[in-house]
C-alpha positions as CSV (number, residue, x, y, z in Angstrom):
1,X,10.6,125.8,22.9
2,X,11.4,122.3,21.6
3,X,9.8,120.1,19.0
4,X,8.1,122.8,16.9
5,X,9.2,121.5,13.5
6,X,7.7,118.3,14.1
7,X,4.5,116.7,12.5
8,X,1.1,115.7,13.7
9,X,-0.5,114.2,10.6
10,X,-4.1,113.5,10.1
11,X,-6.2,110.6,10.6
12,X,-8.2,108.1,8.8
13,X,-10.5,105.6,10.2
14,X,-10.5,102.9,7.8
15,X,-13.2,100.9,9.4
16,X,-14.9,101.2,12.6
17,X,-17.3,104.3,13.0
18,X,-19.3,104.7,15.8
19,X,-18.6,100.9,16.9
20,X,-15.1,102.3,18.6
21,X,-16.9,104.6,20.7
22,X,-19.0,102.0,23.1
23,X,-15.8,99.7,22.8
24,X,-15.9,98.1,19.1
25,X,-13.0,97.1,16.8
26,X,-11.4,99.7,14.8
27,X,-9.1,100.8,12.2
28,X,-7.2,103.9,11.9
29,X,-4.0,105.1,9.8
30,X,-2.1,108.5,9.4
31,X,-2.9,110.8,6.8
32,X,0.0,113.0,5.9
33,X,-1.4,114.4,3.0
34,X,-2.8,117.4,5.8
35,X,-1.0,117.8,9.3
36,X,-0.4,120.3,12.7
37,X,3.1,121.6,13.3
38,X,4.0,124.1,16.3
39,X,4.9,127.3,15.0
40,X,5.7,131.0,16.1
41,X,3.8,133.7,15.5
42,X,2.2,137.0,16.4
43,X,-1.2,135.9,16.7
44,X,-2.8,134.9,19.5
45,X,-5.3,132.0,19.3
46,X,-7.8,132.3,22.4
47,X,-9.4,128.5,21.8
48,X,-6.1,126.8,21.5
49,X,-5.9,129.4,24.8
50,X,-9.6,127.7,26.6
51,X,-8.1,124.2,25.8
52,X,-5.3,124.6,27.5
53,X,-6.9,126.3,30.1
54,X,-9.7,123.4,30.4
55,X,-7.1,120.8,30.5
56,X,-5.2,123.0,33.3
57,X,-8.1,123.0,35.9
58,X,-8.4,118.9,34.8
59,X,-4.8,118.1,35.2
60,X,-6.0,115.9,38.1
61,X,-8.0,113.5,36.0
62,X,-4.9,112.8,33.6
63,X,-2.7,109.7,33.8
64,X,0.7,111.7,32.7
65,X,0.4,115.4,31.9
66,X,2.6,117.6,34.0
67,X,0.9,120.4,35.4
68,X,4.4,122.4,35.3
69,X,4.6,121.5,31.0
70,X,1.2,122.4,30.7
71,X,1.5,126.0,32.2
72,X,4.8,126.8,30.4
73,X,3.1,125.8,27.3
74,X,0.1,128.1,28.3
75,X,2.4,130.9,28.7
76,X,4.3,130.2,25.2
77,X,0.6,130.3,23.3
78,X,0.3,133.1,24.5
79,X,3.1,135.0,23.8
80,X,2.4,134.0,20.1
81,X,3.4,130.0,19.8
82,X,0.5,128.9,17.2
83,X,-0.5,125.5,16.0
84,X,-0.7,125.9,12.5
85,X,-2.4,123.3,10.5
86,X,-3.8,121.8,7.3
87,X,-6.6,119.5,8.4
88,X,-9.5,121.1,7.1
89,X,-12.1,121.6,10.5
90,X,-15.3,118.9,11.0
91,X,-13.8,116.7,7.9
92,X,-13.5,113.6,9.6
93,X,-9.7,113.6,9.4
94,X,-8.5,114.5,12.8
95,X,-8.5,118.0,13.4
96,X,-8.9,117.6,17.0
97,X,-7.1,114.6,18.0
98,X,-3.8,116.3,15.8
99,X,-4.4,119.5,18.0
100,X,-4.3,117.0,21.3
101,X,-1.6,115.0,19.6
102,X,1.0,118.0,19.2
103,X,-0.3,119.6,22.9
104,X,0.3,116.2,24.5
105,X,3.8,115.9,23.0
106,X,4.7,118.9,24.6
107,X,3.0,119.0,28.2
108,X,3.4,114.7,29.1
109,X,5.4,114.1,31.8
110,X,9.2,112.6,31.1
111,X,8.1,109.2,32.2
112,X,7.3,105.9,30.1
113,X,4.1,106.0,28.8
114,X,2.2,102.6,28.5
115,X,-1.0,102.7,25.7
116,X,-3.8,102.6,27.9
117,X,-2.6,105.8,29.6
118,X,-2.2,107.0,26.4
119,X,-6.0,106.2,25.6
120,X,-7.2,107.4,29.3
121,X,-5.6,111.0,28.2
122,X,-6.5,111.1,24.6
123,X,-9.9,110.0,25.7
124,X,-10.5,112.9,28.5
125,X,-8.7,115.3,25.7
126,X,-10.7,114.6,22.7
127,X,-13.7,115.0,24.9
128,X,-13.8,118.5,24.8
129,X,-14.5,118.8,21.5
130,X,-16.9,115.7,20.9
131,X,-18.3,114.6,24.4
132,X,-18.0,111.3,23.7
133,X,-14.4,110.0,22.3
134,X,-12.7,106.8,21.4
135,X,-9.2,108.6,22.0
136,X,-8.0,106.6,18.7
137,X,-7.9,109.9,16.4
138,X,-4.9,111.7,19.0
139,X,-2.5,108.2,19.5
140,X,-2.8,107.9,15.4
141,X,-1.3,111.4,15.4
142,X,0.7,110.8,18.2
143,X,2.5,107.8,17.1
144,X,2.0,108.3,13.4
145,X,1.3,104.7,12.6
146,X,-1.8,102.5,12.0
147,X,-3.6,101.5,15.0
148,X,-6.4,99.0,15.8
149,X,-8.4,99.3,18.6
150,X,-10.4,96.5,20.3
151,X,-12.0,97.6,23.5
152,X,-9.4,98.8,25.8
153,X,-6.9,96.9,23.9
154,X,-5.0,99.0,21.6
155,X,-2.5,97.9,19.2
156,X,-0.3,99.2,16.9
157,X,-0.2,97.6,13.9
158,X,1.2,97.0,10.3
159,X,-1.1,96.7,7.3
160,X,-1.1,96.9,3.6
161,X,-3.5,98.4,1.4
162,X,-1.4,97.1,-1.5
163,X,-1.2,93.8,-0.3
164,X,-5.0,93.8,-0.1
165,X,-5.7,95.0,-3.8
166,X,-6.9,98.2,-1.8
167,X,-6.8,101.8,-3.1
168,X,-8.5,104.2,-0.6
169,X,-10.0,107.9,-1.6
170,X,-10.9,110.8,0.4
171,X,-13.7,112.8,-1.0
172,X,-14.5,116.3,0.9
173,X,-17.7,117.0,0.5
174,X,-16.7,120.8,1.7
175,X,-20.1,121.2,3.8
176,X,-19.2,121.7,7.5
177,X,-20.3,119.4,10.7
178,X,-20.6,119.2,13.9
179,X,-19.5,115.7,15.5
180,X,-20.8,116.1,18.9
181,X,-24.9,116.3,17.7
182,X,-23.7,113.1,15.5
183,X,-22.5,111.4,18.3
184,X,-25.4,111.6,20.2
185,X,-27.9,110.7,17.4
186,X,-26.6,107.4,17.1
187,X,-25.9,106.7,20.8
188,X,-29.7,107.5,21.0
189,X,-30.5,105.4,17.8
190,X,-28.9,102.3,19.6
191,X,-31.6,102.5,22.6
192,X,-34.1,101.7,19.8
193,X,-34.1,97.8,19.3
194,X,-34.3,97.5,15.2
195,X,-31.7,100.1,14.8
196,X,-29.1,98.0,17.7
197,X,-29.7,94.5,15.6
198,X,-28.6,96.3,12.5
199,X,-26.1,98.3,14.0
200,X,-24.8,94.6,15.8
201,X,-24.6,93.5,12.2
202,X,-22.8,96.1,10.7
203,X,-20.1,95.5,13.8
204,X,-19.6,91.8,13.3
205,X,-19.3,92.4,9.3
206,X,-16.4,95.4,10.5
207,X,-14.7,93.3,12.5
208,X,-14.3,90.7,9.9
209,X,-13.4,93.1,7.9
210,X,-10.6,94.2,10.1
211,X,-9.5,90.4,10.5
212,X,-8.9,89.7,6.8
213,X,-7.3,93.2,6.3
214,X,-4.7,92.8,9.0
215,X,-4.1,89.0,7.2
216,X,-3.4,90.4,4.0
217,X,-6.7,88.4,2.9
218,X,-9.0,90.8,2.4
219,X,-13.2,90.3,0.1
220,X,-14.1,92.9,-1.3
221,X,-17.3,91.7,-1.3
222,X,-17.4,92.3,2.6
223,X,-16.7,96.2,2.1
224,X,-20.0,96.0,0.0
225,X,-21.9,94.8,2.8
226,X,-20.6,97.6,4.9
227,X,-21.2,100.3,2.5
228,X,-24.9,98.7,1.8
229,X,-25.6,98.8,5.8
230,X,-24.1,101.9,6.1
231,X,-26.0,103.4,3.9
232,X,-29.2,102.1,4.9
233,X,-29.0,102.6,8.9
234,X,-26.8,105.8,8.7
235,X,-28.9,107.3,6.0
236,X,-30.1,110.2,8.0
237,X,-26.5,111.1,8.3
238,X,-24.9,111.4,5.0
239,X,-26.0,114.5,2.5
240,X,-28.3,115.1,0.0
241,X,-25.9,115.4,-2.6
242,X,-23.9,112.7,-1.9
243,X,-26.2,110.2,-1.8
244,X,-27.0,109.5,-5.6
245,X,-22.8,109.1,-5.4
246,X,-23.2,106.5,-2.6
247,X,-26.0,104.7,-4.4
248,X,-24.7,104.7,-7.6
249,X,-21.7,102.6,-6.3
250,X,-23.3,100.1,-4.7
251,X,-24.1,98.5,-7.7
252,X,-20.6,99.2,-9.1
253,X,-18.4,95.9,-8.5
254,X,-15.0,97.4,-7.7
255,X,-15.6,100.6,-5.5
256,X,-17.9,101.2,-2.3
257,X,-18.9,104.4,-0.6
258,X,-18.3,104.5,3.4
259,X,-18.3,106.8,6.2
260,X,-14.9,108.5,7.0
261,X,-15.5,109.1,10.9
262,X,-19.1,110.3,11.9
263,X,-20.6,111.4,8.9
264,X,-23.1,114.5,8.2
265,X,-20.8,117.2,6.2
266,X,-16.8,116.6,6.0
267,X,-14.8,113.6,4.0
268,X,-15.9,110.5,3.1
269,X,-13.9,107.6,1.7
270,X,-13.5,105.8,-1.3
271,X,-12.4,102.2,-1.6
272,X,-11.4,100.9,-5.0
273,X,-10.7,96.9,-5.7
274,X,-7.4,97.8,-7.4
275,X,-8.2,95.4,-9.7
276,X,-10.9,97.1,-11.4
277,X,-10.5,100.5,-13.0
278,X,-11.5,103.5,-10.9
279,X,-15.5,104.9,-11.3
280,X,-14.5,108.1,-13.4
281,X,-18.6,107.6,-14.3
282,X,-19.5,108.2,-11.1
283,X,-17.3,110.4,-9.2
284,X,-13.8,112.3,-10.8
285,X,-10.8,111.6,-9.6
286,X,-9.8,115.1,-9.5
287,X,-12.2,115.2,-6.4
288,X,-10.8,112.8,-4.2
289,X,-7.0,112.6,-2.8
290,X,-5.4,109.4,-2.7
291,X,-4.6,107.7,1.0
């Protein structure tokens, strides 16, 4: 059994929920802070067990797993080989797509992999846990680096958060969610014709986002507009309790509220101008863990 010490970090979407799923621009980074790692152990873990099973009788449908790798790994789970992780389960920071990540590394085929067969796989993966996937969450993991995604075009990128007076927070709010029910509200929002004009909006002020951030030229005053929207058209999404938190902020000047993947329970993330002092008035630092 080879590559069981190494990691499969977390994920962050910095900007870009929901727009990646029907093709839109988006932002993701690693988040080492929580991680999977292959490990061996004496108990046996039946789901990791039905994924691998699942992607067995798909085999067909992927661009580079070997069928051979993928039984021999199905035979190690189950003589006690465990992924063990940290990433806390429906918190928006990659559970699955670290779970596909660290299968992936061990069942691809010993062939050169290009990105969009990397995406086709991640995509078909990730599916079984969401329905509907982007396949960014797994190639973040996968290649532990900041990726943007445009469309079918994925690149890898470099970006700064320093460079961009940018300090980025991850609150858990600890209440658990399911992404797949998410996933389909808005994908059934966006039939209604209101909801798509403001949903448009909040992609064009993302992707501008996106623009400045990978120039090093960054307005905060464009993550205010996203939080604002956000808040308004994903309302029905975020909890009770953090919404006095989200509100609260948008009329503080240095630090917005946003989503941190598809909203409902999990994380949420903080963005701080780094130029202003961070809101201990509104939400402790204690609570959130630094990116």
């Amino acid at each position: 059994m080879k590559n069981n010490s190494q990691i499969f970090p977390g994920k962050i979407l910095l900007f870009g929920e929901y727009s990646v799923i029907h093709g839109g621009n988006g932002v993701a980074i690693p988040f080492p802070a929580v991680y999977a790692q292959w490990k061996n152990s004496n108990v046996l873990d039946y789901k990791l067990i039905s994924f691998l099973e699942y992607l067995e009788r798909n085999h067909t449908s992927f661009s580079v797993i070997s069928i051979e790798k993928l039984k021999t790994l199905i035979g190690e789970v189950k003589n006690g080989l465990q992924l063990y992780s940290t990433i806390p389960f429906g918190a928006g920071l990659g559970s699955s797509g670290s779970l596909c990540a660290a299968v992936y590394s061990k069942v691809k085929k010993d062939t050169s992999v290009t990105s969009p067969m990397l995406r086709n796989d991640f995509r078909i993966m990730e599916n079984y846990f969401h329905g509907s996937s982007s396949g960014l969450d797994p190639l973040v993991s996968f290649l532990n680096a900041p990726v943007q995604s445009n469309g079918d075009i994925i690149t890898q990128v470099k970006l700064s958060l320093d460079a961009n007076h940018l300090k980025a927070y991850v609150y858990n709010t600890k209440l658990p969610r399911e992404t797949k029910p998410l996933v389909q509200w808005y994908t059934e929002a966006r039939m209604e014709e209101t909801f798509r004009t403001k949903s448009n909006k909040l992609e064009r002020i993302n992707n501008e986002i996106i623009q400045t951030l990978l120039e090093d030229n960054l307005v905060f005053e464009k993550i205010a507009e996203l939080s604002a929207l956000q808040f308004e058209i994903f309302k029905p999404l975020i909890p009770e309790i953090m919404r006095p938190v989200w509100e609260r902020l948008l009329s503080y000047r240095g630090a917005k509220m946003k989503l941190c993947g598809a909203g409902g329970g999990g994380s949420y993330l903080l963005l701080v101008d780094s130029r202003f002092p961070f809101p201990t008035e509104i939400i402790s630092i204690s609570e959130c863990i630094a990116v």
